[in-house]
N, CA, C and O of each residue as an XYZ file, in Angstrom:
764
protein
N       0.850     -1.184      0.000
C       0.000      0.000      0.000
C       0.895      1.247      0.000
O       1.868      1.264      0.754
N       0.588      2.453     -0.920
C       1.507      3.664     -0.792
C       1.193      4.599      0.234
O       0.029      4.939      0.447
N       2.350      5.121      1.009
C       2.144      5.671      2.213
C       2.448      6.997      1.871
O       3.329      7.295      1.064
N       1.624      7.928      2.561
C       1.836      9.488      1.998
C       1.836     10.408      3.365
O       0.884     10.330      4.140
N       3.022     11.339      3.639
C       2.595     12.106      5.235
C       1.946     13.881      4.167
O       2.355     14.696      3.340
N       0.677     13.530      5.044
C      -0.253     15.145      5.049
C       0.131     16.456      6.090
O      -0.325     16.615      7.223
N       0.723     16.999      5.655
C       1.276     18.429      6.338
C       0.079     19.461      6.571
O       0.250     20.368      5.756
N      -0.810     19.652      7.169
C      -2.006     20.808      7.228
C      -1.225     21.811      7.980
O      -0.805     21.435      9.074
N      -0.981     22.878      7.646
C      -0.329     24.395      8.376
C      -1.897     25.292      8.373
O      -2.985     25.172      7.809
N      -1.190     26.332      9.465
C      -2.037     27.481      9.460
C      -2.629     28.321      8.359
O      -3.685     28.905      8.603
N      -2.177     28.424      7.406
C      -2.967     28.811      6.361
C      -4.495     29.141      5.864
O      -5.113     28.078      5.931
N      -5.069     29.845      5.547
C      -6.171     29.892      5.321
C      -6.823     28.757      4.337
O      -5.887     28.622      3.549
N      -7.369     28.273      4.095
C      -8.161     26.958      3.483
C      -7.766     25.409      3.657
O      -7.620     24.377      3.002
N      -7.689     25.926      4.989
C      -7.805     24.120      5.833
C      -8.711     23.060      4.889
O      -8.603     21.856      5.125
N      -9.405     23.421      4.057
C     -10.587     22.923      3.659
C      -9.707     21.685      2.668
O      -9.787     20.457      2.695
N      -8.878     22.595      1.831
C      -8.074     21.579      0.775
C      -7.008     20.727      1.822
O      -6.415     19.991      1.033
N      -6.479     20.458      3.148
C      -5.856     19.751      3.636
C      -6.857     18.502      3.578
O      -6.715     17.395      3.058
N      -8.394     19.317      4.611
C      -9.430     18.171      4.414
C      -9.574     17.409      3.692
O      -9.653     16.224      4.016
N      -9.683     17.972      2.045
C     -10.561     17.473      1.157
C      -9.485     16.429      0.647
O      -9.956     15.421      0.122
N      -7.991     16.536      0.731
C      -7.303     15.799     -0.081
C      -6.907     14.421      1.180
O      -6.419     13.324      0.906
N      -7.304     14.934      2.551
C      -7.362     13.590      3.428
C      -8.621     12.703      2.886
O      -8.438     11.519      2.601
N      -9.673     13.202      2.776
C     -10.758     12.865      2.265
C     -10.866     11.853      1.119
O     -11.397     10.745      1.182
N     -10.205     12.485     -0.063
C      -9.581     11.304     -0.767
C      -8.583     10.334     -0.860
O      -8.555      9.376     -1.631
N      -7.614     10.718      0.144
C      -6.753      9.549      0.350
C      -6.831      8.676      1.318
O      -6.460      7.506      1.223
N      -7.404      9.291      2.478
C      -8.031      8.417      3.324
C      -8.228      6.906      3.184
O      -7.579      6.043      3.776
N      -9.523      6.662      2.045
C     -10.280      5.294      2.339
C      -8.618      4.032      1.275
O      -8.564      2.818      1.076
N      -7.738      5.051      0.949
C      -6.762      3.713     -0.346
C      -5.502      3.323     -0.167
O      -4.780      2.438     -0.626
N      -5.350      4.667      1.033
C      -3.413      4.744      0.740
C      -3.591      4.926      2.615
O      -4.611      5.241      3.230
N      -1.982      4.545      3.262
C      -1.333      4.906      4.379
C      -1.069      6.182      4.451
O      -0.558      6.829      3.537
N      -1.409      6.632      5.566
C      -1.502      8.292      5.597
C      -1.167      8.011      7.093
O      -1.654      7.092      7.751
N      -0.121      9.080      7.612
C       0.503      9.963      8.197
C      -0.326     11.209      8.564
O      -0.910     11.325      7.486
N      -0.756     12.141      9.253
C      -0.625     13.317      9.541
C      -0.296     13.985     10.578
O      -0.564     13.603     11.717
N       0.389     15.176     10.282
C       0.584     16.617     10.820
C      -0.144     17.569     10.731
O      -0.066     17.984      9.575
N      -0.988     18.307     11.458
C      -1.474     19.420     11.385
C      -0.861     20.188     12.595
O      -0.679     19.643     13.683
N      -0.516     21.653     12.302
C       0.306     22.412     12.844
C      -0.850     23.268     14.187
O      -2.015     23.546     13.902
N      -0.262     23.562     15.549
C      -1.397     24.464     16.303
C      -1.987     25.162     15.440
O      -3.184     24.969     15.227
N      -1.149     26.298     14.631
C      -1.818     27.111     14.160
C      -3.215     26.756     13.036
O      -4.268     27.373     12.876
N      -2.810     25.793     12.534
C      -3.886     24.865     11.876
C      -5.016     24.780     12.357
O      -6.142     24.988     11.905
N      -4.519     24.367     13.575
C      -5.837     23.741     14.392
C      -6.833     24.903     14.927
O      -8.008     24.767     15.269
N      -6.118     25.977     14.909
C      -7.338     27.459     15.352
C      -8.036     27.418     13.967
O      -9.240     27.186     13.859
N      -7.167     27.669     12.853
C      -7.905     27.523     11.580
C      -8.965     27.037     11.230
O      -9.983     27.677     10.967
N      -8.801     25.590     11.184
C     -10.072     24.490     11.314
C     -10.989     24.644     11.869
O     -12.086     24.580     11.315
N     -10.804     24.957     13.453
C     -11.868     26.003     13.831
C     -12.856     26.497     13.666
O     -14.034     26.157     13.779
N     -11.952     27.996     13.169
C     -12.390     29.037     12.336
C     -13.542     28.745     10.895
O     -14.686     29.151     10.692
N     -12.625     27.871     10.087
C     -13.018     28.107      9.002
C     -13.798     26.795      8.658
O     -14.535     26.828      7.672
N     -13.693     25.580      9.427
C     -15.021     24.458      9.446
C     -15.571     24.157     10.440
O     -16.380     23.240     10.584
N     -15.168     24.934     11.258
C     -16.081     24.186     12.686
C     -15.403     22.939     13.307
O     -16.026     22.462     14.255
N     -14.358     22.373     12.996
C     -14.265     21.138     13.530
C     -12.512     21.490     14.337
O     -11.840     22.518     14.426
N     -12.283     19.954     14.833
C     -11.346     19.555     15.986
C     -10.332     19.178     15.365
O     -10.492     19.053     14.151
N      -9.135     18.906     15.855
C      -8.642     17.567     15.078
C      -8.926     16.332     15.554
O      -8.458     15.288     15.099
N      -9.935     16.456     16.760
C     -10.686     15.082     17.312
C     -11.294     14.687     16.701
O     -11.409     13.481     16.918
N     -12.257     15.270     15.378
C     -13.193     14.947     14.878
C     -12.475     14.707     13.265
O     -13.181     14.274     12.354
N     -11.417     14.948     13.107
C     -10.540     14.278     12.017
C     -10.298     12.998     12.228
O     -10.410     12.320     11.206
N      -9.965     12.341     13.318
C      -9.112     11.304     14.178
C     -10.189     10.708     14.243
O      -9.820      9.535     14.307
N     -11.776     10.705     14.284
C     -12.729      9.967     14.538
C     -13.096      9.624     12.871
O     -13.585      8.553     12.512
N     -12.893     10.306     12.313
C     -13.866     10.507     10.563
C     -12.542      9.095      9.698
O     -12.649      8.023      9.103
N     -11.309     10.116     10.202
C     -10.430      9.101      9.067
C      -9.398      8.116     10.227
O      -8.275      8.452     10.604
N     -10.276      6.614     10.710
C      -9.634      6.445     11.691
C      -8.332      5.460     11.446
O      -7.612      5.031     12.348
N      -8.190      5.205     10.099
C      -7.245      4.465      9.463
C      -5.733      5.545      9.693
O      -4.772      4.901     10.111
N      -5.525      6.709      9.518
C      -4.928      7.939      9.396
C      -4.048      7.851     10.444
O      -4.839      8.052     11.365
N      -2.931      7.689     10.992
C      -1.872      8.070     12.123
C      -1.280      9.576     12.435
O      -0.405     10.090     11.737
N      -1.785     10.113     13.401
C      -1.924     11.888     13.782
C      -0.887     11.685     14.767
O      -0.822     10.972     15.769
N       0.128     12.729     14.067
C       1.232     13.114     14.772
C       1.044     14.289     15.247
O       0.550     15.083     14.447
N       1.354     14.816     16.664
C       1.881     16.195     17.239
C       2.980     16.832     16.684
O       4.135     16.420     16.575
N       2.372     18.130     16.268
C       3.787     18.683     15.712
C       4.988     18.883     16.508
O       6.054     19.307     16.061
N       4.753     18.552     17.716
C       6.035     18.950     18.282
C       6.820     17.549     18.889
O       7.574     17.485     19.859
N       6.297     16.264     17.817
C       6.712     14.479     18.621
C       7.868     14.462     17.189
O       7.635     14.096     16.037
N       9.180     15.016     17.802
C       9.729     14.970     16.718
C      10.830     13.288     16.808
O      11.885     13.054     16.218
N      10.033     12.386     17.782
C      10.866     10.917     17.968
C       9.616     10.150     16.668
O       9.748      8.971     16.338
N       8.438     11.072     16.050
C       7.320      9.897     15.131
C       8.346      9.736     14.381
O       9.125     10.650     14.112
N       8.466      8.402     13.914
C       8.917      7.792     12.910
C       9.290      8.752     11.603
O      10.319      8.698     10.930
N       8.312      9.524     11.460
C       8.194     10.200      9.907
C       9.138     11.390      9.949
O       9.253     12.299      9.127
N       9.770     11.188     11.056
C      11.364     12.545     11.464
C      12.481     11.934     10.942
O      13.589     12.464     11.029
N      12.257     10.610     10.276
C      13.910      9.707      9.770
C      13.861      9.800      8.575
O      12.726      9.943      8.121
N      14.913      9.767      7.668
C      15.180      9.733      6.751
C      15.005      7.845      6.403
O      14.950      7.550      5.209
N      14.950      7.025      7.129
C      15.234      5.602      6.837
C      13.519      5.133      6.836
O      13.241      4.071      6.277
N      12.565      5.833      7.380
C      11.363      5.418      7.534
C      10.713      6.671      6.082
O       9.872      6.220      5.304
N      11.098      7.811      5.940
C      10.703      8.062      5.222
C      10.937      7.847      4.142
O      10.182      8.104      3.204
N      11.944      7.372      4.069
C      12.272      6.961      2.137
C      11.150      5.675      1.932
O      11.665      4.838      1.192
N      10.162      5.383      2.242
C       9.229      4.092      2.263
C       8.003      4.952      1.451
O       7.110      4.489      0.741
N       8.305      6.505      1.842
C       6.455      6.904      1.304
C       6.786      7.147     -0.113
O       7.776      6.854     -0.783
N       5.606      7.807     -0.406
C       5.171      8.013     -1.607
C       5.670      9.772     -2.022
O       6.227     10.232     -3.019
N       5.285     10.266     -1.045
C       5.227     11.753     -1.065
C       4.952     12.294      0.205
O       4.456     11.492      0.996
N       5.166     13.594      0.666
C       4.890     14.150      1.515
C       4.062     15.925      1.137
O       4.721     16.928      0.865
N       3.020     15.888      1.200
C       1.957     16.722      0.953
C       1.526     18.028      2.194
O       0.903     17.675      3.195
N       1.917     19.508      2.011
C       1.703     20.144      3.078
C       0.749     21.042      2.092
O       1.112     21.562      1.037
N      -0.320     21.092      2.575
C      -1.760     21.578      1.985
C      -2.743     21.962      3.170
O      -3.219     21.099      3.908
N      -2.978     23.134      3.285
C      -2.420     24.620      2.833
C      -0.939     24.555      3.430
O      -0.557     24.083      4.501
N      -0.155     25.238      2.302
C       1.601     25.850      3.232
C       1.567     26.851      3.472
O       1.684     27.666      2.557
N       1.422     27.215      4.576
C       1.834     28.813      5.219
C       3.047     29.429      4.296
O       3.672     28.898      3.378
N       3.138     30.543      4.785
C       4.494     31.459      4.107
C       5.278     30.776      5.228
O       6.229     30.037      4.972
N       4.891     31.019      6.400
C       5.610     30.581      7.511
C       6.691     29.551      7.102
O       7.866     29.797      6.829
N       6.065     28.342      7.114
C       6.200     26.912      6.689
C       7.135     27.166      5.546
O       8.275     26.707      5.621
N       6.823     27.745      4.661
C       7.412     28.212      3.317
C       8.894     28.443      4.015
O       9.664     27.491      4.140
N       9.200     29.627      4.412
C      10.260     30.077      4.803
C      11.097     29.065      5.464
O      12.169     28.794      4.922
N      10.642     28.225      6.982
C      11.268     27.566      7.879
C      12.015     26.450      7.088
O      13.145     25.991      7.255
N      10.665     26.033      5.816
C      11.724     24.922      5.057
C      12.493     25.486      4.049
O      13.391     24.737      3.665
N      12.441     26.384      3.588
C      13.475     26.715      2.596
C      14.902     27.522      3.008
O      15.833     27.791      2.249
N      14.766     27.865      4.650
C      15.991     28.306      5.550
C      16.667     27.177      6.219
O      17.694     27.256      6.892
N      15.838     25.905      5.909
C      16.346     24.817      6.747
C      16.028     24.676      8.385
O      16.705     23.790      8.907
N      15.474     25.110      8.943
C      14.557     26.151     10.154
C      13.902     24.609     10.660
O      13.049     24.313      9.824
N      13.978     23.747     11.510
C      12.833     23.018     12.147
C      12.387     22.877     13.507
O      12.723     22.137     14.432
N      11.213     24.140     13.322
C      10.468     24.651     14.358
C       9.329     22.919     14.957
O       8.971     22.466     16.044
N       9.182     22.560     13.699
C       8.089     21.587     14.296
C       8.449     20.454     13.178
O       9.206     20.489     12.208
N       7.489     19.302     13.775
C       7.420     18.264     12.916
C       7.695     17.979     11.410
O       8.544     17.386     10.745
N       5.734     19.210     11.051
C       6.136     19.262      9.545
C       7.294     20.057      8.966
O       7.416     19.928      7.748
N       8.267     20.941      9.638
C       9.393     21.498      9.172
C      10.333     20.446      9.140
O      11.011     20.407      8.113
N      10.624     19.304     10.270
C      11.709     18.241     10.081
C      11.433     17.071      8.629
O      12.256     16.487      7.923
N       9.788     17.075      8.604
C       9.449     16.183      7.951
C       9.455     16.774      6.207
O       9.657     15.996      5.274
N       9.210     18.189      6.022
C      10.017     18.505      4.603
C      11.655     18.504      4.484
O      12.173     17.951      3.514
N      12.186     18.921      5.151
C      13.510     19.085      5.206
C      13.715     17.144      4.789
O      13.914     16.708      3.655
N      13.613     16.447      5.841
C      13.952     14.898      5.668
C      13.600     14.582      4.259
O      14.362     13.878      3.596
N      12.138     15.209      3.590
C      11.804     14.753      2.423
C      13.135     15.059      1.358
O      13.708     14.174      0.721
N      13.452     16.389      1.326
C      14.246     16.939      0.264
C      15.880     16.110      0.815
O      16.810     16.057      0.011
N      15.973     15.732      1.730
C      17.625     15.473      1.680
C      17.300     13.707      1.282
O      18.273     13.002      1.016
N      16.041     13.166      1.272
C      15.751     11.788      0.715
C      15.429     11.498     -0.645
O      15.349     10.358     -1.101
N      15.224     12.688     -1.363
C      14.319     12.862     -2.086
C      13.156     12.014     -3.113
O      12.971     11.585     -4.252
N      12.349     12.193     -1.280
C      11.246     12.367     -1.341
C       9.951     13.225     -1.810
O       9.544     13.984     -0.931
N       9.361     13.244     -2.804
C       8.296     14.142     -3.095
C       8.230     14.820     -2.669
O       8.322     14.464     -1.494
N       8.040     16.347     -2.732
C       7.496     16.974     -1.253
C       6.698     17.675     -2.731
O       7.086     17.844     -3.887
N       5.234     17.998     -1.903
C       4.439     19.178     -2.899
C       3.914     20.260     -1.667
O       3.284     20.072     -0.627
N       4.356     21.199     -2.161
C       3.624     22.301     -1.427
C       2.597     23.418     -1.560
O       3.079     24.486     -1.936
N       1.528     23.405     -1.374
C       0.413     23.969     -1.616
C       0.310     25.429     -1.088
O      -0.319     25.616     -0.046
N       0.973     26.634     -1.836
C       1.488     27.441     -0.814
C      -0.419     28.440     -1.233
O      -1.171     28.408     -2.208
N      -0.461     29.181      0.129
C      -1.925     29.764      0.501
C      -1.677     31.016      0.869
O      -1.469     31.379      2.026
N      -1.698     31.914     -0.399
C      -1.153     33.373      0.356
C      -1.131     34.353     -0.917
O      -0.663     34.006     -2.002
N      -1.506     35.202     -0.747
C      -1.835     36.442     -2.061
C      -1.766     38.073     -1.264
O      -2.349     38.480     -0.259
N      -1.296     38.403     -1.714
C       0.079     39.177     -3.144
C       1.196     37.967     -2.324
O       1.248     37.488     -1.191
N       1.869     37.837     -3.384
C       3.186     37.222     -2.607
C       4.478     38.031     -2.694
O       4.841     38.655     -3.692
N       5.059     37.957     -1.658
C       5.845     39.002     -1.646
C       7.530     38.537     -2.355
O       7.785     37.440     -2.852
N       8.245     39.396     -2.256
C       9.269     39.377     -3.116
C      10.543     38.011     -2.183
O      11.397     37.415     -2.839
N      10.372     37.808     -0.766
C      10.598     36.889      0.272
C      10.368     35.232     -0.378
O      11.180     34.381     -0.742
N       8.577     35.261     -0.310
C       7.916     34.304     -0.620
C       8.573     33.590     -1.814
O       8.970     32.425     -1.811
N       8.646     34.742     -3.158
C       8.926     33.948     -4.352
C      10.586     33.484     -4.255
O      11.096     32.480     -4.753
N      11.134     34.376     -3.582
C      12.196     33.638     -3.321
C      12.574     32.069     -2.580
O      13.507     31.303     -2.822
N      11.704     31.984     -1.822
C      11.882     31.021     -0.888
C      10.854     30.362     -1.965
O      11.423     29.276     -2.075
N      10.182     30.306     -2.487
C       9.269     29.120     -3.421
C      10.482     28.865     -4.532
O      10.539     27.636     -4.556
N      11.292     29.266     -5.287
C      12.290     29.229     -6.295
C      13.633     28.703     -5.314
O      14.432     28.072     -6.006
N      13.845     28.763     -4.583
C      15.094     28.129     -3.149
C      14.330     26.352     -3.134
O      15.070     25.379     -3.278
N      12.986     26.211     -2.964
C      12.955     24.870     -2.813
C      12.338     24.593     -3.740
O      11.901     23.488     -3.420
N      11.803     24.902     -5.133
C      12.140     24.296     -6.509
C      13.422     23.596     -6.655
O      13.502     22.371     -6.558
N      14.227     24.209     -6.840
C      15.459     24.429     -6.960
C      16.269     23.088     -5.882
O      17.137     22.318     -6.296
N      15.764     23.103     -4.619
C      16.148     21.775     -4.265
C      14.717     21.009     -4.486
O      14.192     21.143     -3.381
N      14.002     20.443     -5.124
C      13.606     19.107     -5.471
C      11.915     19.610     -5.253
O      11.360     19.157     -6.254
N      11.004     20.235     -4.523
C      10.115     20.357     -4.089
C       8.892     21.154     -5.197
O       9.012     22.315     -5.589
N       7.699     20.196     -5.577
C       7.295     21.187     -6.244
C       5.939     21.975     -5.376
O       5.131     21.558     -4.546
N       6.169     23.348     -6.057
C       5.078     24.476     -5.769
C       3.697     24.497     -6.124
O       3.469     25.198     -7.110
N       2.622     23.886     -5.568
C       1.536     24.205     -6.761
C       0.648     25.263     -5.629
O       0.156     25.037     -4.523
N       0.709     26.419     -6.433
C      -0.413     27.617     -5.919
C      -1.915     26.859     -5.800
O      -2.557     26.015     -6.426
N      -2.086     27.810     -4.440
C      -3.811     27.117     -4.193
C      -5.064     27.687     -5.168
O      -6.155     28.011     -4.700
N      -4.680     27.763     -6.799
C      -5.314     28.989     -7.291
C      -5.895     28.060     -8.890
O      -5.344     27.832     -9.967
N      -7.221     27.742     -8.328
C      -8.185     27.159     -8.735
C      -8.080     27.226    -10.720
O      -7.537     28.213    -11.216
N      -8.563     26.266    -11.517
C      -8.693     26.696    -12.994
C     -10.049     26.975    -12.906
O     -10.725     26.727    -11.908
N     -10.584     27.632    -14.220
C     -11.904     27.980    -14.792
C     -12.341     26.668    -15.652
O     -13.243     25.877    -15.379
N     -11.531     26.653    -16.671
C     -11.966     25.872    -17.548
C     -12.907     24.718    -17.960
O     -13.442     24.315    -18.993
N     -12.840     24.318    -16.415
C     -13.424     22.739    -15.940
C     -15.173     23.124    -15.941
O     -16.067     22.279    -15.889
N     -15.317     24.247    -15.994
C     -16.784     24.403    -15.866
C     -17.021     24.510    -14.515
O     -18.118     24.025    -14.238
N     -16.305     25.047    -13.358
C     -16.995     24.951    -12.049
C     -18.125     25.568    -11.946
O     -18.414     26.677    -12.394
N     -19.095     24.479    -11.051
C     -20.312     25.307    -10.649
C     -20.440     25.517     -8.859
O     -21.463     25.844     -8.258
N     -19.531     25.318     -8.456
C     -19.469     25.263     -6.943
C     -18.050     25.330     -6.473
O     -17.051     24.991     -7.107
N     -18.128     25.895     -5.079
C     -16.821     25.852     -4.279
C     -16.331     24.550     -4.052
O     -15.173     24.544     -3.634
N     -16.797     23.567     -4.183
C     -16.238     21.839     -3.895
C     -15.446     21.770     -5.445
O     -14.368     21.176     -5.470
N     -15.973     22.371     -6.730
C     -15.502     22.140     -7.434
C     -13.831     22.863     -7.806
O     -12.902     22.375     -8.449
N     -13.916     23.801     -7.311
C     -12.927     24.865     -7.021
C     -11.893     24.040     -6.114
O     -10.704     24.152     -6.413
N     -12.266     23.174     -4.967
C     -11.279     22.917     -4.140
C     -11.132     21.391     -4.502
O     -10.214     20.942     -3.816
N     -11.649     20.465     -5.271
C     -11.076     20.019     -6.270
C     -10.486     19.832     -6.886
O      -9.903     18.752     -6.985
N     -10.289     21.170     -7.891
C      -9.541     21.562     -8.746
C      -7.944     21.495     -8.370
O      -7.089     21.291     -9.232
N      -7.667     21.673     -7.102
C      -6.588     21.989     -6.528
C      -5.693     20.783     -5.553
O      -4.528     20.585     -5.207
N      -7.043     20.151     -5.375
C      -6.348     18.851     -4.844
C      -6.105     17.635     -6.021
O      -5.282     16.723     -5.946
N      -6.882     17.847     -6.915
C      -6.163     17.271     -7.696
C      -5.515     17.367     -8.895
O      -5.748     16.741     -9.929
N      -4.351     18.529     -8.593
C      -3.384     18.993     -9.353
C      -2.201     18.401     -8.439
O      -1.186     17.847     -8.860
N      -2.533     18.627     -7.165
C      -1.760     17.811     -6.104
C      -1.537     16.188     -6.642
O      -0.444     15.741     -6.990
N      -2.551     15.578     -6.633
C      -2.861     14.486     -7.158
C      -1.540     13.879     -8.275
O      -0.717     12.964     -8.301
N      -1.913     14.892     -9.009
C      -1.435     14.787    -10.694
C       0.515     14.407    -10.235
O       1.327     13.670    -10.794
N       0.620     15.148     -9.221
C       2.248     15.802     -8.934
C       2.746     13.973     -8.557
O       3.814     13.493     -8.937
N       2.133     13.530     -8.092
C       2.629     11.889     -7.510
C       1.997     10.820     -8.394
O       2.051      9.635     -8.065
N       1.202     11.358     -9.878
C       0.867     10.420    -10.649
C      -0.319      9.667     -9.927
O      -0.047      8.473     -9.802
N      -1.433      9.976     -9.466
C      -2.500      9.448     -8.784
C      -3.576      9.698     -9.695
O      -3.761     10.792    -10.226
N      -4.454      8.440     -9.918
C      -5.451      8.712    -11.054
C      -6.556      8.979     -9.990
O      -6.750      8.458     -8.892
N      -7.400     10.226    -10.853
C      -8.300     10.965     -9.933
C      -9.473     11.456    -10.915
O      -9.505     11.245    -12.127
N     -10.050     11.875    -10.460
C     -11.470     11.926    -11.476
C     -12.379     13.415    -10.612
O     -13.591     13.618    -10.544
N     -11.060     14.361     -9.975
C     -11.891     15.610     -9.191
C     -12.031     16.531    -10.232
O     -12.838     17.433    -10.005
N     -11.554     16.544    -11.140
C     -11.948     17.496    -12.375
C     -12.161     16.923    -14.012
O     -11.742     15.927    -14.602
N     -12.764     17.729    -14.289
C     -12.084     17.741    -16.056
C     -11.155     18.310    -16.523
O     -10.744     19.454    -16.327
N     -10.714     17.328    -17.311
C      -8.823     17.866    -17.494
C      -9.454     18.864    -18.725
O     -10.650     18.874    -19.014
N      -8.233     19.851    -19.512
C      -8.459     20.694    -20.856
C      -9.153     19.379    -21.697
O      -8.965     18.162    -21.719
N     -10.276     20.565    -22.531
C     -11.116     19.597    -23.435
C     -11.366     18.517    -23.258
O     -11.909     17.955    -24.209
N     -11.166     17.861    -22.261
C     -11.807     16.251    -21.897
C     -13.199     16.261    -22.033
O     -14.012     17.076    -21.597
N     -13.413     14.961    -22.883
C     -14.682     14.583    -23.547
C     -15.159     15.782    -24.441
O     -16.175     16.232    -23.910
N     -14.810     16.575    -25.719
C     -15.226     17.510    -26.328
C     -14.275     17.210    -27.379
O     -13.159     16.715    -27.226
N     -15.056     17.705    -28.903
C     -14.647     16.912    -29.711
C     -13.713     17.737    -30.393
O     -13.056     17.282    -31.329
């Protein structure tokens, strides 16, 4: 079975951390991290716990960001996954891993990804971006990590915000070669 660690940071749209646990949940080994600041987020912006994550996806192994002895802090346990997914990435997050900085878990657990190289995709959540940001997004290109902005397509015909956050998890998707069916790709099915 392919094992994947989920990074949820403080960021605004906890929703796409959800939605892409949501689909990986019921197929693949999943890992997660969600950061404090996360967890006010979630809050905020769905109403829920991370108790009520831990009850929904109970297959899922929830690490404390600050248990930096979980397994998923080694380079010898992590070279086993698939990818490591931080959706939403703070700027924060952004910065700590691209300074080499490990404040918490998910900071040891990108850093471990890139010196294994391991997948890492980062879902960075943040507009205007500043002249910092793009630097530090082009710093971990540059070592191995790809960037995908949380910034939805048109094309697909959305008629709803599920479709919008969709759109975005599975571009994520696309980055580790995962067949997914959350959108319509360009011109799919049109003659």
């Amino acid at each position: 079975m392919k094992k994947f660690v989920l990074c949820i940071t403080g960021a605004s749209g906890v929703i796409y951390g959800v939605r892409t646990l949501e689909v990986l949940h019921p197929e693949f080994d999943l890992d997660v991290v969600i950061s404090s600041t996360a967890k006010v987020v979630l809050k905020e912006e769905l109403g829920l716990v991370q108790e009520d994550l831990e009850k929904r996806f109970p297959r899922a192994r929830f690490w404390n960001e600050k248990d930096f002895t979980a397994p998923i802090a080694s380079g010898s346990t992590l070279k086993l996954y698939e990818a490591v997914f931080v959706i939403p990435c703070s700027t924060g997050t952004l910065g700590c891993v691209a300074g080499g900085v490990n404040i918490n878990l998910i900071h040891r657990v990108c850093e471990v990804a890139l010196k294994e190289r391991v997948k890492l995709v980062m879902v960075v959540r943040e507009a205007p971006y500043s002249l910092i940001h793009l630097e530090n997004m082009v710093k971990l290109t540059k070592a191995g990590a790809v960037i995908v902005p949380a910034s939805p397509a048109f094309y697909h015909g959305p008629k709803t915000v599920d479709d919008l956050i969709n759109f975005v998890v599975g571009k994520v998707l696309d980055q580790v070669g995962l067949d997914h069916s959350l959108f319509k790709r360009w011109k799919e099915g049109r003659l």
